[in-house]
N, C-alpha and C positions, 0 to 999 in steps of 0.2 A: 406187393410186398414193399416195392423200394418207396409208394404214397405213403404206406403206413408207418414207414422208419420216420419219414419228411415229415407227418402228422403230431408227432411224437416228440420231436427234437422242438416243431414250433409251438407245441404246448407246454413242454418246461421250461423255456425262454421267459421272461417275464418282460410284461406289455412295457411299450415305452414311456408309458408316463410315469412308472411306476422309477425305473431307472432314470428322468430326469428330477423324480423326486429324490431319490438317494443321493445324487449328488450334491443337493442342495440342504439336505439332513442333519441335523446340529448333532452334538455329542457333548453327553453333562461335562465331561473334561473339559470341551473348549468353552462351550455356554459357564461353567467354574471359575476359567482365567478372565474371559471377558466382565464377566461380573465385578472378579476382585479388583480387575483393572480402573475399570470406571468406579465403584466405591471407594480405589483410593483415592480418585482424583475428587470426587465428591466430597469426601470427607475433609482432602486437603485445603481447596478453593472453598466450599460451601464454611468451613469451621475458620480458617482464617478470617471470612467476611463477620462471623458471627462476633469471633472474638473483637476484632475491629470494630466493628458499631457496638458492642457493646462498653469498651473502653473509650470509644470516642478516636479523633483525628486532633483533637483541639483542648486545651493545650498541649503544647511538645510532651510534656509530663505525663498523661492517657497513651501517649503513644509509646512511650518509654515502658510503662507500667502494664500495657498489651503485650509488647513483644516478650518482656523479661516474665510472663503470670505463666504460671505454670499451666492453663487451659490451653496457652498457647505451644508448646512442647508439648502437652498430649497429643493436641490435633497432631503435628508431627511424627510425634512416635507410632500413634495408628494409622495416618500415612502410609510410611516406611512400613509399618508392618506389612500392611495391608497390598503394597507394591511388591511387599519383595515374595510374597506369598502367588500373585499374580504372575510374578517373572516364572519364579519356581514349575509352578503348574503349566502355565503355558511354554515354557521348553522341554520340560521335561515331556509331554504326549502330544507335541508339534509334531514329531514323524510318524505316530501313531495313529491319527486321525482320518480316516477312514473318505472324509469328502469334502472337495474344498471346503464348503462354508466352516466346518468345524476347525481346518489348519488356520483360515483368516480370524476365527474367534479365538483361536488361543495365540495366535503372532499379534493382535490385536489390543488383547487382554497383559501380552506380555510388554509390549509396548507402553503402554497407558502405564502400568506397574512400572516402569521402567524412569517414567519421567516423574510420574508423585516420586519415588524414593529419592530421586536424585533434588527435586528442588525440596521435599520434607529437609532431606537431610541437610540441605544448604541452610535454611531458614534455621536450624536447629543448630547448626552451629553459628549462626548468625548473633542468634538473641543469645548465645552463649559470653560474646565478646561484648564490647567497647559499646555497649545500643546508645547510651546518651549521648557522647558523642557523635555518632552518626546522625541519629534524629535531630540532635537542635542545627547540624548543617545543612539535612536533606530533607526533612519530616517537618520542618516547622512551618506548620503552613497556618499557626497565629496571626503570622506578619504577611503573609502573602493576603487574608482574605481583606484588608485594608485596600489591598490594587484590585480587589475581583473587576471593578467599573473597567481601571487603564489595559486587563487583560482581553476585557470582552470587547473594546478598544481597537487593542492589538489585531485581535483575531476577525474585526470587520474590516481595519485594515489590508490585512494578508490577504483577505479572500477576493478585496478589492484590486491589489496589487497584481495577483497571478491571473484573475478574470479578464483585467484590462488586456494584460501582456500576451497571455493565450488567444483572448480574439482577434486582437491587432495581427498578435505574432501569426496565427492561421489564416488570415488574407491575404498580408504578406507573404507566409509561406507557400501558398496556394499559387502563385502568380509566380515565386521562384521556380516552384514544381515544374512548371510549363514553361519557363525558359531553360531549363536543364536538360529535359527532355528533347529539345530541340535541334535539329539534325545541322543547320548552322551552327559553324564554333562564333561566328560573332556575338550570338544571342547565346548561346551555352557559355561562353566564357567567362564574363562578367558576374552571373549567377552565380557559379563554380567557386569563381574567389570569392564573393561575399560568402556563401556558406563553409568552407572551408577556414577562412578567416573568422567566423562566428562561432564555428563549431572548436576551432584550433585555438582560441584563445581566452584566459579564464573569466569567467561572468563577473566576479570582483571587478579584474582589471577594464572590464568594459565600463560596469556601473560608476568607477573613481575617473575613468575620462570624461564620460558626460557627463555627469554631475558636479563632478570637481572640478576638473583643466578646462569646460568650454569655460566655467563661469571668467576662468581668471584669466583664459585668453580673450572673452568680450565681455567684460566688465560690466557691462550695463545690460545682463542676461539677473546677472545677482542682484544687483540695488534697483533694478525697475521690476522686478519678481517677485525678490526677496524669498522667504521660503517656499512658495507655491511652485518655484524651478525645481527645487530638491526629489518633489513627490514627482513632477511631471517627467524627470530625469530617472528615476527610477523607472516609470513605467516606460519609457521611451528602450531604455536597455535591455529591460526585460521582453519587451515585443521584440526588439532586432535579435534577440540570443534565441527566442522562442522560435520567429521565423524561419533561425537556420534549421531546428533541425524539426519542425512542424514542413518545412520546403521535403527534405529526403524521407519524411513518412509518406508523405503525399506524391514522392517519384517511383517509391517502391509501390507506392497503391495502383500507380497507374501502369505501372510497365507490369504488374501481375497480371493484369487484363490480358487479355488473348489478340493479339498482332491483326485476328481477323473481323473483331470487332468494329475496329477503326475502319476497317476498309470498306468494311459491308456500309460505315456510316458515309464513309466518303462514296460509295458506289451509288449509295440512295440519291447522289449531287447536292450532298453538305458540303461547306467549307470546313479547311479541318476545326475552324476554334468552332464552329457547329457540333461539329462531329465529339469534341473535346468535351463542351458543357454537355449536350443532351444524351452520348452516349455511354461515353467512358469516364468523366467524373461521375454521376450519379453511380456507378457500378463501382467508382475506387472507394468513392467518400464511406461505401458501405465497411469496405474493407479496412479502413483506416482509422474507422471511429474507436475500438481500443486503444491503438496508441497514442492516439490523441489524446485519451482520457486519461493514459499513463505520464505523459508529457506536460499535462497538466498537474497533475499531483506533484511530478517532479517541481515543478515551476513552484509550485504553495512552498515546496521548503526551501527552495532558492532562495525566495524574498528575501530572507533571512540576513541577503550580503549586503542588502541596504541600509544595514545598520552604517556602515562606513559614509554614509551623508548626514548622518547626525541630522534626522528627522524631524521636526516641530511636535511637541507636547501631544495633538490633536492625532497626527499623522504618523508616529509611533506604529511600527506592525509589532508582533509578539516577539523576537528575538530583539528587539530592540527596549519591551517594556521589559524580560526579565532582564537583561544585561543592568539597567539602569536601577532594577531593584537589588540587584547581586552589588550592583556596583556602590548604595547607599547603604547598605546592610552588611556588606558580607555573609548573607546567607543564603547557600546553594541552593536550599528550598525556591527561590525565585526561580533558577533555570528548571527545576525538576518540571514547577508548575508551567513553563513554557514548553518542554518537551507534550505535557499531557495536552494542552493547545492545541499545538500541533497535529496530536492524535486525535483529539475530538476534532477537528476539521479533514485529514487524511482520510481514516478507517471506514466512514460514512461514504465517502468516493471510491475507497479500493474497492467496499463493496459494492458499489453500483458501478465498478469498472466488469466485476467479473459477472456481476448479474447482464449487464450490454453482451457481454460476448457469448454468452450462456444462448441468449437471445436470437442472436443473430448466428450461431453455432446452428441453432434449430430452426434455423430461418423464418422465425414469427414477426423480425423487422421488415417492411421493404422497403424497396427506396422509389422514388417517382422525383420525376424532372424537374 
């Protein structure tokens, strides 16, 4: 009797695959809001680009006559519809939702909704006000496509500026790493103040010493140079500021290693800078190649403080050619176009900072000696 109750109870049960599928189960409600959410964003971004190339970028006037046409308020208004419609549905049967997947599609859907309305409605009161104004100060990018050459310039510049400074700066750093580390305070101490002195004091004020004070404290740095000191004093400070704090990525790298690594390397009868290279760098450097990569991106917008040596024509990075075009024009459009610089050289790297870690998350990198 009591097999045939046990028989009975496990055949109304339903199988487990059955219930790892329900939790994974949509629901037209949430599949509703995620829909509207992402069609507002669609319609948002997708119809602003439309409108935009179809009115042009050039001249200011196109750009004026895009923001203020009324195509462009529609997109907006369907937007905003189309968001707030998304919010709606996806709060209103978020607690109703019967299995995760269906609460993530409508917190999802409401989200999405939540940011087309907010930037629809910004743009919409945007092109409501003062557009020509704005556009011939920030949108005229007539006058900017005259420098496209000094931008593209610029931007080999910078990449050349934080490249130098980042490899230099990680040799160096690499070399402070292991005197810091070091159970001597003779050899630790020295280190210490250098990075703490590099890290404590502002990158300007480093760049305007070497570049500016040696020249005029030895004279014949500048007129036997001339401008080729300028570029070389930039990359000079940029290494020593990069070093400090490439030295403390590279001391956390290696003090995360395991205390018994070392020892097993010194038990094998390595010396410890044996033990150093073949065991435990190759195992930190793995660990440290994100921030490195992060340290480097930071270093590309640094550059930027080099404008304060007043550069050579030639040798110009991008904060330096929009400054000089803002500074010949008055028109803000030159910085906006340096900010985009910027980004076309950063975005390119962020993403292949999180693709390395992705990588190495999943351990498809290895490292070898």
């Amino acid at each position: 009797m009591v097999a045939e109750v046990v028989d009975l109870a496990e055949d109304r049960s339903p199988p487990r695959h059955d219930l790892a599928w329900a939790r994974r189960e949509s629901r037209p409600a949430g599949v509703t809001a995620f829909m509207l959410g992402a069609a507002s964003l669609v319609v948002l971004i997708g119809g602003s680009i439309v409108v935009a190339a179809s009115y042009g970028l050039i001249p200011v006037s196109a750009v004026v006559d895009g923001l203020t046409s009324d195509a462009f308020s529609g997109v907006n208004i369907v937007a905003m519809a189309l968001g707030g419609a998304a919010v709606v549905v996806g709060t209103a049967t978020y607690h109703r939702m019967p299995t995760k997947l269906a609460r993530d599609e409508a917190v999802s859907g409401a989200v999405m909704g939540i940011q087309a309305a907010l930037f629809a409605a910004f743009f919409y009161w945007f092109a409501k006000g003062d557009v020509e104004v704005i556009a011939r100060n920030f949108l005229n990018f007539e006058d900017v496509t005259d420098e496209i050459g000094a931008f593209v310039n610029g931007a080999k510049n910078t990449i050349i500026l934080a490249f130098a400074g980042e490899f230099f700066g990680t040799i160096f750093g690499l070399v402070l790493a292991v005197f810091t580390i070091s159970k001597r305070a003779v050899v630790r101490a020295p280190a210490r103040v250098y990075i703490n002195f590099f890290r404590g004091t502002p990158l300007i004020w480093q760049i305007s010493i070497i570049g500016l004070s040696i020249p005029v404290a030895f004279p014949g740095i500048s007129f036997t140079q001339g401008a080729s000191w300028t570029y070389r004093a930039a990359i000079i400070a940029l290494t020593l500021n990069a070093a400090a704090y490439t030295a403390e990525i590279f001391r956390a790298g290696i003090e995360s290693i395991e205390r018994g690594q070392l020892e097993a390397a010194r038990g094998l009868g390595m010396s410890y800078f044996q033990a150093m290279r073949y065991s435990i760098l190759p195992q930190a450097v793995r660990r440290v190649i994100p921030p490195l990569m992060n340290e480097f991106v930071i270093l590309i917008k640094d550059t930027s403080l080099v404008i304060v040596l007043g550069l050579s024509f030639d040798q110009r990075e991008l904060m330096s050619v929009g400054s000089q075009g803002y500074g010949n024009s008055f028109n803000a459009t030159f910085l906006v176009a340096t900010a985009l610089g910027y980004l076309a050289v950063t975005i390119p790297l962020i993403g292949l900072v999180n693709w390395i870690e992705r990588r190495l998350r999943s351990g498809l990198v290895g490292v070898t000696a």
